[in-house]
C-alpha positions as CSV (number, residue, x, y, z in Angstrom):
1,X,-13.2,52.4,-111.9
2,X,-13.0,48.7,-110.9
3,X,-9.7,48.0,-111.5
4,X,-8.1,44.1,-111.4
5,X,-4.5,43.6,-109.9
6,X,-2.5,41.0,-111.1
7,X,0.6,40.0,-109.4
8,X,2.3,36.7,-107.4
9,X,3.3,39.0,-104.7
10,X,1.0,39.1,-101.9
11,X,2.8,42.7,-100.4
12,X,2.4,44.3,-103.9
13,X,-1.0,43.8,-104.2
14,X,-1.7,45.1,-100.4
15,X,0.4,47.8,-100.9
16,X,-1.9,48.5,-104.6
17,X,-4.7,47.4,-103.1
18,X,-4.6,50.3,-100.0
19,X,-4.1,53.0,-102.8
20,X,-7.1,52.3,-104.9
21,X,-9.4,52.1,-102.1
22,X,-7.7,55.0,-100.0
23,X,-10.3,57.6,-101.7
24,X,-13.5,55.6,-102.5
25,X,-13.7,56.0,-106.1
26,X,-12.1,52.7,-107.2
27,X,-12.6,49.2,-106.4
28,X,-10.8,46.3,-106.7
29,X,-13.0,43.7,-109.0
30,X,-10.2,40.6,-108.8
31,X,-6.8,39.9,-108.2
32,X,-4.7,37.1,-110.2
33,X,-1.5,35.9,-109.3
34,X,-0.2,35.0,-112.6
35,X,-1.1,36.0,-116.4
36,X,-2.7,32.3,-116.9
37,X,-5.2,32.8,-113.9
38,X,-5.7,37.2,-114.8
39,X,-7.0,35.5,-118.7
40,X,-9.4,33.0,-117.2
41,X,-10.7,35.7,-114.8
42,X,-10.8,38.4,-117.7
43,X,-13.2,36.5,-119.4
44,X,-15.6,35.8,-116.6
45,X,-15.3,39.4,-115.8
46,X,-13.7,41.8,-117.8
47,X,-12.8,45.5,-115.7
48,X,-12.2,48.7,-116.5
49,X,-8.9,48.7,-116.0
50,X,-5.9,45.8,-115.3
51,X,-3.0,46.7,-113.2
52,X,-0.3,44.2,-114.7
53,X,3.3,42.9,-113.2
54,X,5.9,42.4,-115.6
55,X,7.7,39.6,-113.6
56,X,5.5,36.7,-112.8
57,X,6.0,32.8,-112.9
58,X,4.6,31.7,-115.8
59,X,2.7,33.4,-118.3
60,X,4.8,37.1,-117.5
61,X,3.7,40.5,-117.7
62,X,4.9,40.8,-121.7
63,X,2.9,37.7,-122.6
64,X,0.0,38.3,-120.9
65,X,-0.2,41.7,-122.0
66,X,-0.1,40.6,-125.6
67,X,-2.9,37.6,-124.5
68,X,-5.5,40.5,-123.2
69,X,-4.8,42.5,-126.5
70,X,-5.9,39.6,-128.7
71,X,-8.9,38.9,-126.6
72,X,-10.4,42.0,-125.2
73,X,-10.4,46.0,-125.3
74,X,-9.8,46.5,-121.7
75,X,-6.6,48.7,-121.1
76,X,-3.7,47.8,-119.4
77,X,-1.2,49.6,-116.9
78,X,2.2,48.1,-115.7
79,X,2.7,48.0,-112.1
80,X,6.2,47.1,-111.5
81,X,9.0,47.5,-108.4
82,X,11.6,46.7,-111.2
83,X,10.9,49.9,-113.2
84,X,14.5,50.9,-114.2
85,X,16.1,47.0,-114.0
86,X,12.6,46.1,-116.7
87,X,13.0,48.8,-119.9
88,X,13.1,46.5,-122.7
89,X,10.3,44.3,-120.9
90,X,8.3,47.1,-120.7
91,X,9.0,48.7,-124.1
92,X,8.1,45.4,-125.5
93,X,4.6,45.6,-123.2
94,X,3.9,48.8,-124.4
95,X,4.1,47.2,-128.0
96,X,1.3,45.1,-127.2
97,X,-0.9,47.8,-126.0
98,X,0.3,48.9,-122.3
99,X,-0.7,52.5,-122.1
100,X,1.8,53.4,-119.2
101,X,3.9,52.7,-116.5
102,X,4.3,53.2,-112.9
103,X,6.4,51.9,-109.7
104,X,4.4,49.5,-107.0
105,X,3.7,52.1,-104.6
106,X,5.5,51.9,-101.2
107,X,3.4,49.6,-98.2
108,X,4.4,52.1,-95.4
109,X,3.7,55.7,-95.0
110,X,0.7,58.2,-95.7
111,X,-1.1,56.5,-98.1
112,X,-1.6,59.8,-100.2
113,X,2.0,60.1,-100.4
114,X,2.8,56.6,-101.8
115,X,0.1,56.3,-103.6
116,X,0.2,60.0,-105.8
117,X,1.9,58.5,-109.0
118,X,-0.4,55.6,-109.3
119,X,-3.5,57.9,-108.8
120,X,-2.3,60.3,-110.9
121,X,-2.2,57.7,-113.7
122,X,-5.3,56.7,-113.0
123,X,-6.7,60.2,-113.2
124,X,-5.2,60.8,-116.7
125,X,-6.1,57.9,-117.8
126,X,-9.8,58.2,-117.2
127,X,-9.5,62.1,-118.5
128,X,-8.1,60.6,-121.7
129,X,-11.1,58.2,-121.6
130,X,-12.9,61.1,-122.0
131,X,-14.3,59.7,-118.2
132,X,-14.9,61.8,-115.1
133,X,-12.9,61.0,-113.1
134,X,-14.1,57.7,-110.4
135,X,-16.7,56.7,-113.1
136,X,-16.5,54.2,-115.6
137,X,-16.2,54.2,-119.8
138,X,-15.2,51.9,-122.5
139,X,-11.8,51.3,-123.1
140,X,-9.4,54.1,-125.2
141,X,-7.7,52.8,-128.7
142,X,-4.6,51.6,-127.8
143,X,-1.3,53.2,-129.4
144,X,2.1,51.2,-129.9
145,X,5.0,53.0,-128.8
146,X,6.2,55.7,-130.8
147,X,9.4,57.4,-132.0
148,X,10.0,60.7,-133.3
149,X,12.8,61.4,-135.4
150,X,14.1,65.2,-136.8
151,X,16.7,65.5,-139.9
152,X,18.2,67.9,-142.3
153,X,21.3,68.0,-144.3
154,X,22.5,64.4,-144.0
155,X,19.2,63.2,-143.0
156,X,19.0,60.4,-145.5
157,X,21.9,58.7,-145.2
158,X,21.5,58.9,-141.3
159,X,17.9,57.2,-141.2
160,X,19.1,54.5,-143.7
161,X,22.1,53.8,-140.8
162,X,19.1,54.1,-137.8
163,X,17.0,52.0,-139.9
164,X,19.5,49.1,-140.3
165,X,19.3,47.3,-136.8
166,X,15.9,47.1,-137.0
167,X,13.9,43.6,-137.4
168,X,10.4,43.6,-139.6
169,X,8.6,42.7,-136.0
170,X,9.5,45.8,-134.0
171,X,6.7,47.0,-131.9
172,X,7.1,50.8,-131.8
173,X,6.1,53.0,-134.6
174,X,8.3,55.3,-136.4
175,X,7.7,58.7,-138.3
176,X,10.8,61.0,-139.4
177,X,9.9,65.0,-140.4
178,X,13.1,65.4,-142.9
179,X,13.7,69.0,-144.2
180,X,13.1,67.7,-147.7
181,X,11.0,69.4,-150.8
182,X,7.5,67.2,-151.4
183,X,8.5,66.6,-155.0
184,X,11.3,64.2,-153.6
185,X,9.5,62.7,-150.3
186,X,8.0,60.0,-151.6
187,X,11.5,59.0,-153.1
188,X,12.8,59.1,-149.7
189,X,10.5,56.8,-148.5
190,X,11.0,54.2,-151.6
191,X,14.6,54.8,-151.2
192,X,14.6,53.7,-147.4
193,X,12.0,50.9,-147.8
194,X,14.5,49.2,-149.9
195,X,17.3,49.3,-147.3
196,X,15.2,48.5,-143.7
197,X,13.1,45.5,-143.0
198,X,10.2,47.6,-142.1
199,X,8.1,48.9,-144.5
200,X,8.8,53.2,-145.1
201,X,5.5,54.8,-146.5
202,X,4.6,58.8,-146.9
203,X,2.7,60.3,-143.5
204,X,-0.6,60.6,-145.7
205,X,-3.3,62.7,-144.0
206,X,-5.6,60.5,-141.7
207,X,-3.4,57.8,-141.6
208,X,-2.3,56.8,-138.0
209,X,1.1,55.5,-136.6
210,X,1.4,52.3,-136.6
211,X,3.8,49.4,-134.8
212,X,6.7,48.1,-137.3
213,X,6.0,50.5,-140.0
214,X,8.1,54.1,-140.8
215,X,6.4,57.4,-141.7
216,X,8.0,60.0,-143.6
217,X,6.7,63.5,-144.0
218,X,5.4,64.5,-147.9
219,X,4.3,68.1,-147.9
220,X,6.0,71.2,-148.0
221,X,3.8,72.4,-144.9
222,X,4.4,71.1,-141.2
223,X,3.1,67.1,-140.3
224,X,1.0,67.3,-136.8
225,X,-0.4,64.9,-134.8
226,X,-4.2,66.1,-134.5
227,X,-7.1,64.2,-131.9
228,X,-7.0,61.0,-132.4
229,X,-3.6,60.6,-133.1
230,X,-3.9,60.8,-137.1
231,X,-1.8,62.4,-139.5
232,X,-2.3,65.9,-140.8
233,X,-0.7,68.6,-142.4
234,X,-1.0,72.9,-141.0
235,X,0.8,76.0,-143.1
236,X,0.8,77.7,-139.9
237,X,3.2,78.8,-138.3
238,X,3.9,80.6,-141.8
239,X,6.7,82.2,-140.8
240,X,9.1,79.1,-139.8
241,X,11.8,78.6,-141.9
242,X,11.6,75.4,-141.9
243,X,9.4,73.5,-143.5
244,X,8.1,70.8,-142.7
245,X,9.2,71.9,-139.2
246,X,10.7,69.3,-136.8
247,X,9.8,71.5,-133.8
248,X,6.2,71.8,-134.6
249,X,5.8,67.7,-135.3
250,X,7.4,67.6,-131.8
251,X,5.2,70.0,-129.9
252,X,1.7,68.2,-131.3
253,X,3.4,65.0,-129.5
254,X,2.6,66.6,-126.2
255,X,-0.8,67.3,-127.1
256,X,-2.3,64.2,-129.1
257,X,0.1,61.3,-128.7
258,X,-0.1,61.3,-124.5
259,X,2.5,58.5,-123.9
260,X,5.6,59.6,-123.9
261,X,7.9,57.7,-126.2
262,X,11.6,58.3,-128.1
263,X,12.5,61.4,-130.0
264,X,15.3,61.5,-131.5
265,X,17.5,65.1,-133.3
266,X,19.8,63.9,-136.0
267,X,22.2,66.0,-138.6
268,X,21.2,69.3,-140.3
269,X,21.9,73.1,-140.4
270,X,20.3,75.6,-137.5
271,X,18.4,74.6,-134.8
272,X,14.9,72.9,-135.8
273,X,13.7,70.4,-133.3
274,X,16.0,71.7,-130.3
275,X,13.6,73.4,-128.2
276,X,10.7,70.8,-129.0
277,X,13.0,67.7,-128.2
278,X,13.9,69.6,-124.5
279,X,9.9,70.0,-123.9
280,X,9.5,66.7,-124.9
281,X,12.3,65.5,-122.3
282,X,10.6,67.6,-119.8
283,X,7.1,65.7,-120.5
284,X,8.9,62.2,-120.3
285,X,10.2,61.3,-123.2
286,X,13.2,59.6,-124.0
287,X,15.4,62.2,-126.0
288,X,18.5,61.5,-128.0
289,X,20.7,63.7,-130.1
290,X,23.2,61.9,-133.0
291,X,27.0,62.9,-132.2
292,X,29.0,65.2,-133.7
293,X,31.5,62.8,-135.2
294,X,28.9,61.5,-137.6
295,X,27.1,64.1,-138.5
296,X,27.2,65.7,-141.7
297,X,26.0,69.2,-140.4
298,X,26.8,69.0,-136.6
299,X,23.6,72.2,-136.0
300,X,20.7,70.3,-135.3
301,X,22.3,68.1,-132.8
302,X,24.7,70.6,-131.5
303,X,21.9,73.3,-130.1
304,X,19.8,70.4,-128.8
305,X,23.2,69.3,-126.7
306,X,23.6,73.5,-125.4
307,X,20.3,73.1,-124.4
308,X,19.9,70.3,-122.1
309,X,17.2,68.4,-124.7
310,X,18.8,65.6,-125.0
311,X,19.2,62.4,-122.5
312,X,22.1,60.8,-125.0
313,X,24.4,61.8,-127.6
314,X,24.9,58.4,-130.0
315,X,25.3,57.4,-133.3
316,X,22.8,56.5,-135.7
317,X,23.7,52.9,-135.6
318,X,23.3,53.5,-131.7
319,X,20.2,55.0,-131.8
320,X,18.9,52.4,-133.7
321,X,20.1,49.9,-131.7
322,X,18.6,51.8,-128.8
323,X,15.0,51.2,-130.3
324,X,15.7,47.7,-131.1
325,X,16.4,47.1,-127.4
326,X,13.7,49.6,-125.2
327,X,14.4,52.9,-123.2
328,X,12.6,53.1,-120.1
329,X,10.6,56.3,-118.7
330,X,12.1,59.4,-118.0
331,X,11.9,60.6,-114.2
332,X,10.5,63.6,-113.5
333,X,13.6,65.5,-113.3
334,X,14.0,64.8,-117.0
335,X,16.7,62.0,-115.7
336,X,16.7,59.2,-118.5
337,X,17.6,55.8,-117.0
């Protein structure tokens, strides 16, 4: 791919620079110290790729990413050394069409060593391109950041609290599975429209997430993610007892939405969505559980807790709060930061 780096520091973009030449199969087009020079030399010469810095004098990472959105297809990855210190800078990136993240690789040592992350990236990036890898395609859609959310008894009155902290121009995309009969689904979804400030509408079929906007499942059968990232509905697995089924919406996540995002358990009886929400942790999502003190039905919640799924324990005011606000990535050991 021919890739452009922008960043004001001259060691970050060596260090960047050594890793995506290392093998021969990408090349560096142009580097741009700031987000003002990276948009006049994006339309002189637009890449396959732009490796983007989130702190930078100027125009910043956040701004610019939302400035190459507006103007051109070409996907963006955030290349930051402030990866843990940056979450809500990069959350709000990823609104604007950042497809991932990754640390500035390190200047000294084996180059395939510091350099595996951010080549690994690259790799699933071009696969999700549907590229070979080293050869170049148009740009993929771009997908807002999304969150996940699993509720039972209690559900309602739960989401309405989650729902509250929320302002009309949040990037991230949210669709709730609620163990709730289809006949009173689309009440659910009227009901919470009028108590949020973002619009609540039933997952349709074909529809797609989308940023500021809350999907709530309407059939009686599961909601899936299918290719492409739209909206569908399955009867299989027939013999779940729960239906829709929090655990099945979960485990399309990891096959059609591929940037991990939030995912969140909250009240009900049993233990729907536990063992999807800890194989979504594993894959690098941010997981949460809602505490036991204001639950209504503390089952949900409680077998996500005894099995490790979840990186917090909060409220539903706190969770809310903690999508108003950004979550960064979860490390590999399924550490949240």
């Amino acid at each position: 791919m021919r890739i452009a780096i922008v960043n004001d520091l001259s060691l970050a973009v060596l260090a960047i620079r050594r890793v995506l030449e290392h093998e021969g199969r990408h090349n560096v087009a142009w580097v741009a110290g700031d987000g003002q020079q990276a948009l006049t030399l994006l339309q002189r010469d637009e890449p396959d790729l732009i490796l983007l810095d989130l702190v930078m004098p100027g125009l910043d990472g956040v701004a610019t990413a939302q400035q190459i959105r507006s103007r051109s297809r070409c996907p963006v990855v955030i290349v930051t050394a402030s990866v843990e210190r940056s979450s809500a800078q990069i959350f709000a990136a990823m609104g604007h069409g950042a497809l991932d993240v990754v640390q500035v690789p390190p200047l000294t040592g084996p180059v395939a060593d510091c350099g595996r992350e951010l080549l690994h990236k690259l790799t699933t990036i071009e696969r999700l391109r549907g590229q070979r890898p080293g050869r170049a395609a148009t740009a993929a859609p771009q997908r807002p950041p999304l969150v996940a959310i699993g509720a039972s008894t209690g559900g309602p009155k739960a989401l309405a609290a989650l729902l509250a902290p929320l302002a009309a121009d949040t990037p991230a995309a949210l669709v709730v599975v609620q163990h709730i009969d289809a006949q009173f689904a689309a009440g659910l979804a009227q009901w919470l429209d009028g108590l949020t400030s973002l619009p609540v509408q039933p997952a349709e079929p074909g529809l797609t997430p989308q940023a500021g906007r809350v999907f709530v499942s309407a059939r009686n059968d599961h909601l899936v993610l299918q290719a492409g990232g739209r909206f569908a509905y399955r009867s299989d697995p027939r013999d779940e007892p729960y239906r829709p089924s929090v655990n099945v919406f979960f485990r399309s996540l990891l096959q059609h939405w591929p940037q991990p995002g939030l995912a969140a358990l909250l009240t009900g009886m049993g233990r729907d969505g536990a063992a999807g929400l800890l194989e979504l942790r594993r894959a690098g999502w941010h997981t949460i559980a809602q505490d036991e003190a204001s639950c209504a039905v503390y089952g949900m919640p409680r077998a996500a807790a005894e099995l490790g799924a979840a990186c917090e324990v909060l409220s539903p005011e706190a969770i809310g709060r903690r999508i108003r606000g950004g979550w960064g990535p979860v490390a590999s050991s399924g550490r949240c930061p």
